[in-house]
C-alpha positions as CSV (number, residue, x, y, z in Angstrom):
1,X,-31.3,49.2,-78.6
2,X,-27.7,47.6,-79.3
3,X,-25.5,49.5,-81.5
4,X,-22.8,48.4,-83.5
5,X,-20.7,51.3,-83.5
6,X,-19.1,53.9,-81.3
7,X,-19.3,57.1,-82.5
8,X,-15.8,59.4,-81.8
9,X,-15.9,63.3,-81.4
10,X,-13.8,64.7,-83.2
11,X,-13.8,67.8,-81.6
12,X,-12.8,66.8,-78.4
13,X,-10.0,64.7,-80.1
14,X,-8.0,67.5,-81.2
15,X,-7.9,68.8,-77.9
16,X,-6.4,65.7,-76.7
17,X,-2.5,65.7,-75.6
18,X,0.0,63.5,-77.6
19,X,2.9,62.6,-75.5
20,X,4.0,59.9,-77.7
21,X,4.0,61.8,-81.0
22,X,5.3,64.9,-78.9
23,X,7.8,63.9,-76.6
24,X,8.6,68.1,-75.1
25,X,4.5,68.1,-74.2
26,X,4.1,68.1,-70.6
27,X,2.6,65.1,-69.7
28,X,-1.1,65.6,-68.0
29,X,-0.5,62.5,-65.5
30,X,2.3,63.7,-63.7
31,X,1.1,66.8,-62.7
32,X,-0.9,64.4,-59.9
33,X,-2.2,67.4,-57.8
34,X,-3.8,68.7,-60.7
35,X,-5.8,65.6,-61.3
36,X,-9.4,66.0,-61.3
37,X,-12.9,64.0,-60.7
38,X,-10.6,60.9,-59.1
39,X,-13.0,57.9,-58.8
40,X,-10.5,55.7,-56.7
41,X,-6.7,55.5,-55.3
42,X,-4.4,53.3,-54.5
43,X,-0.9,54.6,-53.8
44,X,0.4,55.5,-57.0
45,X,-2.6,54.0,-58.7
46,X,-5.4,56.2,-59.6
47,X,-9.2,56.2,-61.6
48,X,-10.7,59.1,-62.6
49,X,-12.9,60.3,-64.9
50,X,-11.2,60.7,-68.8
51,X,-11.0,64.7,-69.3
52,X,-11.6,64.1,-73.0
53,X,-14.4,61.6,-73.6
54,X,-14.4,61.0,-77.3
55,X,-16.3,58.6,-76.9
56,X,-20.3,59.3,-77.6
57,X,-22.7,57.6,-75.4
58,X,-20.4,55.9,-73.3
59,X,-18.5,56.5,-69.4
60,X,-14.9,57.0,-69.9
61,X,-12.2,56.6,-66.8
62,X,-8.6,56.2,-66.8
63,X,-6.5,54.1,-64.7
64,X,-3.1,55.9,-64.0
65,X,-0.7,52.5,-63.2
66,X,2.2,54.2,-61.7
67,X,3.6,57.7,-60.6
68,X,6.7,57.1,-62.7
69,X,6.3,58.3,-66.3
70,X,9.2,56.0,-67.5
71,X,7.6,53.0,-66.2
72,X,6.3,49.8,-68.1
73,X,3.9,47.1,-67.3
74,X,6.4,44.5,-68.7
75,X,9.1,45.7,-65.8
76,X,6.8,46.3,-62.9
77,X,7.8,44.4,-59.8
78,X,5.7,41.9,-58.9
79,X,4.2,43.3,-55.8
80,X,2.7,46.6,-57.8
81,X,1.6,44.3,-60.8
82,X,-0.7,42.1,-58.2
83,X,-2.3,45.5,-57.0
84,X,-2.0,47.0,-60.3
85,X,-4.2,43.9,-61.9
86,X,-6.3,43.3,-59.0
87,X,-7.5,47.2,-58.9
88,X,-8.1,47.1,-62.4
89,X,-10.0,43.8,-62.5
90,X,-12.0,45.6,-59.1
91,X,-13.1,48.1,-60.7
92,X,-14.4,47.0,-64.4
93,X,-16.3,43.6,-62.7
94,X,-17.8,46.5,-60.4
95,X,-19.1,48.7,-63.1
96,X,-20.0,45.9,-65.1
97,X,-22.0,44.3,-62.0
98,X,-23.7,47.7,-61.4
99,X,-26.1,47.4,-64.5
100,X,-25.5,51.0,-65.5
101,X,-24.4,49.8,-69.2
102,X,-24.7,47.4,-71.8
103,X,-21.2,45.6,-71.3
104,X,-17.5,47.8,-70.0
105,X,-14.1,47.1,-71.9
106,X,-11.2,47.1,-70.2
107,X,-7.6,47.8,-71.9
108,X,-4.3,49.1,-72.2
109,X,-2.5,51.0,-75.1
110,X,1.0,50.9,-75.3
111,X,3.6,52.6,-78.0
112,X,3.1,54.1,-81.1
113,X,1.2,51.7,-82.8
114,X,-1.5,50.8,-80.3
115,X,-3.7,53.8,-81.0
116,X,-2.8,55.5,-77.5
117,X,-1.5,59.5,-77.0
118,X,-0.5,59.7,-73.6
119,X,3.1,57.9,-72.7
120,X,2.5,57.8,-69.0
121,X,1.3,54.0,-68.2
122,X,-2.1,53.6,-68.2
123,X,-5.2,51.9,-69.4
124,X,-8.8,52.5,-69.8
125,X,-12.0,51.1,-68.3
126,X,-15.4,52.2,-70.2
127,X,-18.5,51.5,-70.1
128,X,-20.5,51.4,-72.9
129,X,-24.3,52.5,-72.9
130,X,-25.6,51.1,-76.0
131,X,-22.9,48.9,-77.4
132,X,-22.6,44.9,-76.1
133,X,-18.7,43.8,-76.9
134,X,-19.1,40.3,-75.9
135,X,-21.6,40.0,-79.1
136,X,-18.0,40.7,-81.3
137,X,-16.5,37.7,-79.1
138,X,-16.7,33.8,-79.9
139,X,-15.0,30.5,-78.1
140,X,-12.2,30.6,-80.7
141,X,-10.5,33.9,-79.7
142,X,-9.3,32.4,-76.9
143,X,-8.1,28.9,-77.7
144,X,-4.4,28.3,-78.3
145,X,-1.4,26.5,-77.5
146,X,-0.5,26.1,-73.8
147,X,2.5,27.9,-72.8
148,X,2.3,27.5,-69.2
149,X,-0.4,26.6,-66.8
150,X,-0.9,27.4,-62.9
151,X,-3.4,27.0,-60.4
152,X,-6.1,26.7,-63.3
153,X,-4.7,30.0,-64.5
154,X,-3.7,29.2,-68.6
155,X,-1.3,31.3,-70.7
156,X,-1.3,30.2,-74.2
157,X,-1.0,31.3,-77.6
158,X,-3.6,31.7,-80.3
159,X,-4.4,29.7,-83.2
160,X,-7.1,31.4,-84.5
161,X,-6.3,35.0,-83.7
162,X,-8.6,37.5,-83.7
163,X,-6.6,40.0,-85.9
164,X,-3.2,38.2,-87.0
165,X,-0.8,36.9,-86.5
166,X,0.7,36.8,-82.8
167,X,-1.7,36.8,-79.9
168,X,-1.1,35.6,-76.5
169,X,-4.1,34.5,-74.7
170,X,-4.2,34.2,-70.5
171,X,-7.3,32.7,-68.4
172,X,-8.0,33.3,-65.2
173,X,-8.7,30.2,-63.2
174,X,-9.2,31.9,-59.8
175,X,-10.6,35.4,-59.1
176,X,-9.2,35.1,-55.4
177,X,-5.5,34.2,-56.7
178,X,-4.6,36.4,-59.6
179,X,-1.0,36.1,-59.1
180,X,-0.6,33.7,-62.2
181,X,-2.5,35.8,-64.5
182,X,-0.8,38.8,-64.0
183,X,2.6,37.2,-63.8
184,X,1.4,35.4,-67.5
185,X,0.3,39.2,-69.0
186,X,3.3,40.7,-67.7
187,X,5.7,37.9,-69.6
188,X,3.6,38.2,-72.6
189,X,4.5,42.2,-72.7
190,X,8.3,41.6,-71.7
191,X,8.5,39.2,-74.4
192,X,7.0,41.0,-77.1
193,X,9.0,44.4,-76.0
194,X,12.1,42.5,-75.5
195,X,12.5,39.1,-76.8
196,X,10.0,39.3,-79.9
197,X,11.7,37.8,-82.9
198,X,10.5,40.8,-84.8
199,X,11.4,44.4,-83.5
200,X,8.3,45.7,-81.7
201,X,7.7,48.6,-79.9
202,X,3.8,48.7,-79.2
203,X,1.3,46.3,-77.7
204,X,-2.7,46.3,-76.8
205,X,-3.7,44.4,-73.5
206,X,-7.7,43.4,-73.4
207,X,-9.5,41.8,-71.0
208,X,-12.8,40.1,-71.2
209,X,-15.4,38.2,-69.4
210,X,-16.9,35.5,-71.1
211,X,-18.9,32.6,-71.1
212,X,-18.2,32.9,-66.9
213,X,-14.5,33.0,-67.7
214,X,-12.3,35.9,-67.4
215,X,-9.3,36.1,-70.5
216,X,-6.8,38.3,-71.3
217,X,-5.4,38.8,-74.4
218,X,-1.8,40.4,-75.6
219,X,-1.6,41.5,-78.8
220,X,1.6,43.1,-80.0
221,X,1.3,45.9,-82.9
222,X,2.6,46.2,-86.3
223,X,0.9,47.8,-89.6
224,X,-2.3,46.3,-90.0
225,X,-2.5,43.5,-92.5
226,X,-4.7,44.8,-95.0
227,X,-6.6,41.4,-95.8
228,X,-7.8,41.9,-92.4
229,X,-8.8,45.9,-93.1
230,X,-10.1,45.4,-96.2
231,X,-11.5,41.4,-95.5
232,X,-11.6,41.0,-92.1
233,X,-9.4,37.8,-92.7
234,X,-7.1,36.8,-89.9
235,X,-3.7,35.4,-90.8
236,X,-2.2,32.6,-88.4
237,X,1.7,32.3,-88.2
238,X,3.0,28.9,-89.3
239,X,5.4,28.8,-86.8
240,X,3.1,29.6,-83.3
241,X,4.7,26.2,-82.2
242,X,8.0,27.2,-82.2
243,X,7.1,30.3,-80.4
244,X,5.4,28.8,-77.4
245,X,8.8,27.0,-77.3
246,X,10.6,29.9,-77.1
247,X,8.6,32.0,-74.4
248,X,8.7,28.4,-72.6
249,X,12.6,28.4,-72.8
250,X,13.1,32.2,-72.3
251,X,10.6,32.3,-68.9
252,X,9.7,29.4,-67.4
253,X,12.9,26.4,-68.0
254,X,15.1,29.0,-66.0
């Protein structure tokens, strides 16, 4: 049976840490020797199994992307992004290969807005028993104007976003040669952190597979327009044009 919701225990949520709305609590990442039920390392990189599975019916893990609390995907140098990306991308095409679940998200909270708790960089691979994502998914979410292109590899931004009203859209053309892709998500973070032409602190990263492909998508966070909460109408920007302009001129006409 296919659900259509996740159910979220709310019991276990209040037990969870908030480092971002409580910046004096101790942060539960650092304290790496004390890290249990670890799935996979990498250096600093590490998947374990979530210590507070809200989540009904589903496998929770997090993916601790750096020993440095402070850090940001945005300014990671380009040697731990590749590893970063490429363990991430490892491990959720392995659980969703492994026929355990019904589909496995893949994503990243970051700031305030993004509906994370913890600071520390990390992100979140989960697979769902009960619950196919890609059903949710269609062609459009991922089509856009091209920003830049490499090796097949496509970074663009949407024109009929999923939510509204900026989302920047990356396809992978080669699983063997992701250095494109994760150079393309890491500019659409370091713009929207630093170069957005509206102040933004928080972002989601998603990733899906789809149709064969494999897309990421970069949404940065504001309040929720409430014609999408209340319609689930998406708003498109009238000026994405003049955006993909601007990444072009800010990172790639240097």
């Amino acid at each position: 049976m296919t659900n259509t919701h996740l159910h979220f225990n709310t019991g276990i949520g209040r037990q969870k840490p908030n480092s971002i709305r409580n910046k004096e609590q101790s942060c539960p990442f650092c304290a790496r020797d004390q890290l249990t039920d670890l799935i996979a390392v990498d250096g600093p990189i590490i998947l374990l199994k979530n210590k507070f599975p809200v989540l009904e019916d589903t496998y929770q893990t997090v993916l601790i992307e750096t020993d440095q609390c402070d850090g940001e995907l945005s300014m990671y140098p380009e040697e731990h992004l590749l590893k970063l990306i490429r363990f991430g991308l490892t491990h959720w095409l392995g659980m969703t290969q492994s026929g355990e679940f019904q589909s496995v998200i893949f994503f990243k909270n970051h700031g305030p807005l993004s509906g994370g708790t913890i600071a520390h960089p990390h992100m979140q691979i989960i697979g769902l028993n009960h619950l196919n994502y890609q059903e949710k998914v269609q062609a459009s979410d991922f089509e856009g104007i091209t920003i830049a292109e490499k090796n097949g590899t496509i970074f663009s931004i949407s024109t009929a976003p999923r939510v509204g009203f900026y989302e920047f859209n990356v396809k992978l053309g080669d699983i063997q040669d992701i250095q494109a892709f994760a150079i393309y998500i890491q500019t659409a973070a370091h713009y929207i952190l630093h170069a957005f032409p509206f102040s933004c602190s928080s972002y989601n990263l998603f990733f899906y597979e789809w149709n064969g492909q494999i897309y990421a998508k970069i949404v940065p966070r504001f309040i929720t327009t409430p014609l999408f909460i209340g319609y689930f109408i998406p708003q498109v920007p009238n000026n994405i044009e003049w955006m993909r302009n601007d990444v072009q001129e800010k990172y790639f006409r240097k």
